[in-house]
DSSP file (Angstrom, degrees, kcal/mol; ACC not computed):
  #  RESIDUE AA STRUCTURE BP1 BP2  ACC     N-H-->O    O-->H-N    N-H-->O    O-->H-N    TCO  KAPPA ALPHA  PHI   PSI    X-CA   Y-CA   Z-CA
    1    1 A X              0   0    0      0, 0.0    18,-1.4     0, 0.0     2,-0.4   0.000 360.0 360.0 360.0 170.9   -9.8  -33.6  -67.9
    2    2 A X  E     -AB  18  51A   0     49,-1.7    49,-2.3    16,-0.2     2,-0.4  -0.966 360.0-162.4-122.8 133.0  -10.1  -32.9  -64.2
    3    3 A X  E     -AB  17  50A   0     14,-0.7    14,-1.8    -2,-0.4     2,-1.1  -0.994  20.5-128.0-123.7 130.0  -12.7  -34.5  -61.9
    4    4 A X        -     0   0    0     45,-3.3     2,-0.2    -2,-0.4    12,-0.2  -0.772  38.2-174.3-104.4 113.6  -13.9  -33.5  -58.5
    5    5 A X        -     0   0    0     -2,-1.1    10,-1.9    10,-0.1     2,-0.8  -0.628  29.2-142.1-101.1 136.4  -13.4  -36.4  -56.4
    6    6 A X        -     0   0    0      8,-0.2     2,-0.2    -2,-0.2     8,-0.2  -0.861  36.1-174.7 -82.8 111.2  -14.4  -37.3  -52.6
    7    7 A X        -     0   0    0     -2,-0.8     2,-0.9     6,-0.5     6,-0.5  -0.791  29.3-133.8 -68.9 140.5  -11.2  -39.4  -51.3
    8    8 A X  B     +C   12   0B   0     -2,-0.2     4,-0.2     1,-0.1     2,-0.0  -0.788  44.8 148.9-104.2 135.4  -10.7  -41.1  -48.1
    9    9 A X  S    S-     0   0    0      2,-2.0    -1,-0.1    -2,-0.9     3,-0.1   0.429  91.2 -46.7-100.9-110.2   -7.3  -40.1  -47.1
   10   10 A X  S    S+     0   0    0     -3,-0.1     2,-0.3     1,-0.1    -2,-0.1   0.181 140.5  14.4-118.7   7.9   -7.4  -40.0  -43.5
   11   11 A X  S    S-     0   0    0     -4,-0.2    -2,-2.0     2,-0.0     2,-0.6  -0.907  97.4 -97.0-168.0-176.1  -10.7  -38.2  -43.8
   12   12 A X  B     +C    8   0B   0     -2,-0.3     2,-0.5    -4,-0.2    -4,-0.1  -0.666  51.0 162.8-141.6  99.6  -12.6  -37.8  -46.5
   13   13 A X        -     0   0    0     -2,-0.6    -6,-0.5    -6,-0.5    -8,-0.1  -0.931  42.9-109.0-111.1  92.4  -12.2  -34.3  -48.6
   14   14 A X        +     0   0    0     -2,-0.5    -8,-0.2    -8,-0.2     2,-0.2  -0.070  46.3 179.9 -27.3 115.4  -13.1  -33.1  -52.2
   15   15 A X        -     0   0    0    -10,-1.9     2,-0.3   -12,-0.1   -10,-0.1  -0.610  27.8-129.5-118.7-168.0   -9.8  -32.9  -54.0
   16   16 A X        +     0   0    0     -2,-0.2     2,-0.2   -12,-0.2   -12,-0.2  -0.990  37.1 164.3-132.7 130.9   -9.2  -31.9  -57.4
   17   17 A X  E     -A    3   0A   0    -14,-1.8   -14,-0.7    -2,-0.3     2,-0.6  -0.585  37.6 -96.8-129.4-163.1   -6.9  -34.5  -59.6
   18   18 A X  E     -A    2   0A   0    -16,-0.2    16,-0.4    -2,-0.2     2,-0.2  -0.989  50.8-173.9-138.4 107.7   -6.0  -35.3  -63.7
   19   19 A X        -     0   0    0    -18,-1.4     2,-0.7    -2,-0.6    14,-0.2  -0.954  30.9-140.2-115.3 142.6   -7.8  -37.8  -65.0
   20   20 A X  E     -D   32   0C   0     12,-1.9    12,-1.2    -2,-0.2     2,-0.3  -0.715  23.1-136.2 -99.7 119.2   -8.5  -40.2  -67.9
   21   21 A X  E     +D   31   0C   0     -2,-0.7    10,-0.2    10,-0.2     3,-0.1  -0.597  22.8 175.2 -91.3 147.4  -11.9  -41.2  -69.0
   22   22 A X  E     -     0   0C   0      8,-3.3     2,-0.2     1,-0.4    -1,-0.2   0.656  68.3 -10.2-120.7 -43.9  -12.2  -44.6  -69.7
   23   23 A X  E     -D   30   0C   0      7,-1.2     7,-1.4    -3,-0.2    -1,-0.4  -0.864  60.0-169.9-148.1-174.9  -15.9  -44.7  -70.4
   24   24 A X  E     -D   29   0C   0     -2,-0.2     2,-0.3     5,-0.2     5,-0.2  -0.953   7.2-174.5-178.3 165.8  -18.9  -42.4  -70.0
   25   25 A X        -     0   0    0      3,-1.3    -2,-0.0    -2,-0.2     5,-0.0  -0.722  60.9 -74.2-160.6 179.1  -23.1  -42.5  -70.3
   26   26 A X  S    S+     0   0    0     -2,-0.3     3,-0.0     1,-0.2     0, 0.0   0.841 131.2  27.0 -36.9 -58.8  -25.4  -39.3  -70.1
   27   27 A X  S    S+     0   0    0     19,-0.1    20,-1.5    20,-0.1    21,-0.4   0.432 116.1  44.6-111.3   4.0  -24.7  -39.3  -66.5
   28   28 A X  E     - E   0  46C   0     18,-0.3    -3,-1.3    19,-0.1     2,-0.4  -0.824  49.8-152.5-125.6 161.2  -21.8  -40.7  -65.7
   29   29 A X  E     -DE  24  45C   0     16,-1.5    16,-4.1    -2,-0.3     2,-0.2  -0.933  19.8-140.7-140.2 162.1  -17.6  -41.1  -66.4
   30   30 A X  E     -DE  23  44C   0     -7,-1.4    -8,-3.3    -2,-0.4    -7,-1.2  -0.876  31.8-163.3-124.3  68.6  -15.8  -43.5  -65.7
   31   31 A X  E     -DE  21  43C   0     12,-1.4    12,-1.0   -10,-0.2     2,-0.6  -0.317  12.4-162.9 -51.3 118.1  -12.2  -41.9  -64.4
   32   32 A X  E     +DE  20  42C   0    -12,-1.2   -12,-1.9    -2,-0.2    10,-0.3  -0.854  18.2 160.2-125.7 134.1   -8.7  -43.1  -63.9
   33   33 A X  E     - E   0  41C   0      8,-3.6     8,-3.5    -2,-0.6     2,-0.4  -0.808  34.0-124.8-132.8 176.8   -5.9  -41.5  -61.8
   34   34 A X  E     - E   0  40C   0    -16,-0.4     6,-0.2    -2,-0.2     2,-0.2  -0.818  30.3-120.0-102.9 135.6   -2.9  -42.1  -60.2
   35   35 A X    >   -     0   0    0      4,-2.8     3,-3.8    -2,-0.4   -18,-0.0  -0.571  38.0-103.5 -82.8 172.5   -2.3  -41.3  -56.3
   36   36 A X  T 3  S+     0   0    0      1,-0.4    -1,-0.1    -2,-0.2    -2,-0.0   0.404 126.1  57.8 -88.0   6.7    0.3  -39.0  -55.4
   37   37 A X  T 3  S-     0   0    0      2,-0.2    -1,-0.4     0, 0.0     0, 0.0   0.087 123.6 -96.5-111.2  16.2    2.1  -42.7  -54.5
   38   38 A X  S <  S+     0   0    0     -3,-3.8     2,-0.4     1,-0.3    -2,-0.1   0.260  77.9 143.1  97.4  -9.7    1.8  -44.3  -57.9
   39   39 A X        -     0   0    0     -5,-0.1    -4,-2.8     1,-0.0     2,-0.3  -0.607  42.3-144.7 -78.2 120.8   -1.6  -46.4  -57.1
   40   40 A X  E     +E   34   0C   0     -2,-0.4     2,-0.4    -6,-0.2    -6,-0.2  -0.662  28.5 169.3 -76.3 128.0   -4.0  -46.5  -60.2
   41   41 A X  E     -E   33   0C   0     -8,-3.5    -8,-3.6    -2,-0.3     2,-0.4  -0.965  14.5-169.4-141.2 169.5   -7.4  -46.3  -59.1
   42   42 A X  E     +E   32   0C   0     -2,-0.4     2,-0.2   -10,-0.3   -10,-0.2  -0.942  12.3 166.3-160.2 149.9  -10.8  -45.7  -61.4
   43   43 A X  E     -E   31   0C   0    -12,-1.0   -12,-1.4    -2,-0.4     2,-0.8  -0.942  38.6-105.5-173.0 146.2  -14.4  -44.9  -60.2
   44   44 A X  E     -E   30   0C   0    -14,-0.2   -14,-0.3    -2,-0.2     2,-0.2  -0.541  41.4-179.8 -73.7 113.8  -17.5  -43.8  -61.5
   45   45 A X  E     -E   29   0C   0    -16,-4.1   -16,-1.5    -2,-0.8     2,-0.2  -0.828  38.3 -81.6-130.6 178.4  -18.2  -40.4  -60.7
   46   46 A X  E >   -E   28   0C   0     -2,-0.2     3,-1.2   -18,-0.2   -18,-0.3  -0.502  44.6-124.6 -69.0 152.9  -21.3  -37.8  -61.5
   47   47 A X  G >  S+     0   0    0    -20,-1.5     3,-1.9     1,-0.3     2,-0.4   0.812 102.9  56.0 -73.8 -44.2  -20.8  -36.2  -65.3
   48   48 A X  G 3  S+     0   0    0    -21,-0.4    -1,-0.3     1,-0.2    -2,-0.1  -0.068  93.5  62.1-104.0  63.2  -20.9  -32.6  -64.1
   49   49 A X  G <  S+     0   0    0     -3,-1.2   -45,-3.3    -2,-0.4     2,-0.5  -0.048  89.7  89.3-131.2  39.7  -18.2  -32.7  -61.6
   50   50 A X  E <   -B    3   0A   0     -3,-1.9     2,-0.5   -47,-0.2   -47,-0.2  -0.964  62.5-159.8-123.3 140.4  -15.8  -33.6  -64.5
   51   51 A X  E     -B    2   0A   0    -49,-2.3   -49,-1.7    -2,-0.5    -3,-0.0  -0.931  12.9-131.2 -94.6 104.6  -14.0  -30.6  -66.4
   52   52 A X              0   0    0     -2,-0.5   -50,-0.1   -51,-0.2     0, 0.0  -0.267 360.0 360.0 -66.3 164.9  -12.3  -30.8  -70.2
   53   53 A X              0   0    0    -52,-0.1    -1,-0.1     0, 0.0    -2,-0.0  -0.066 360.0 360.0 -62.0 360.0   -9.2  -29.4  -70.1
């Protein structure tokens, strides 16, 4: 799937990354990705800003 995520980089900008959902509710997912430096990170994000594949 794909989720559109706000990150703070050095500002904080809607990217688009490949993700794995981990969990999920009506309104919510539960994401994990990788940064483009190998750091696993996971968040909760709204249900329609995630995309099947």
């Amino acid at each position: 799937m794909t989720a559109r995520l706000q990150l703070q980089v050095a500002l904080v900008e809607p990217r688009e990354v490949d993700a794995v959902v981990i969990a999920w509710t009506d309104t919510a997912v539960l994401v994990r990705w990788r940064t483009p430096n190998g750091h696993e990170q996971h968040a909760w994000i709204y249900a329609g800003a995630v995309r099947r594949r």
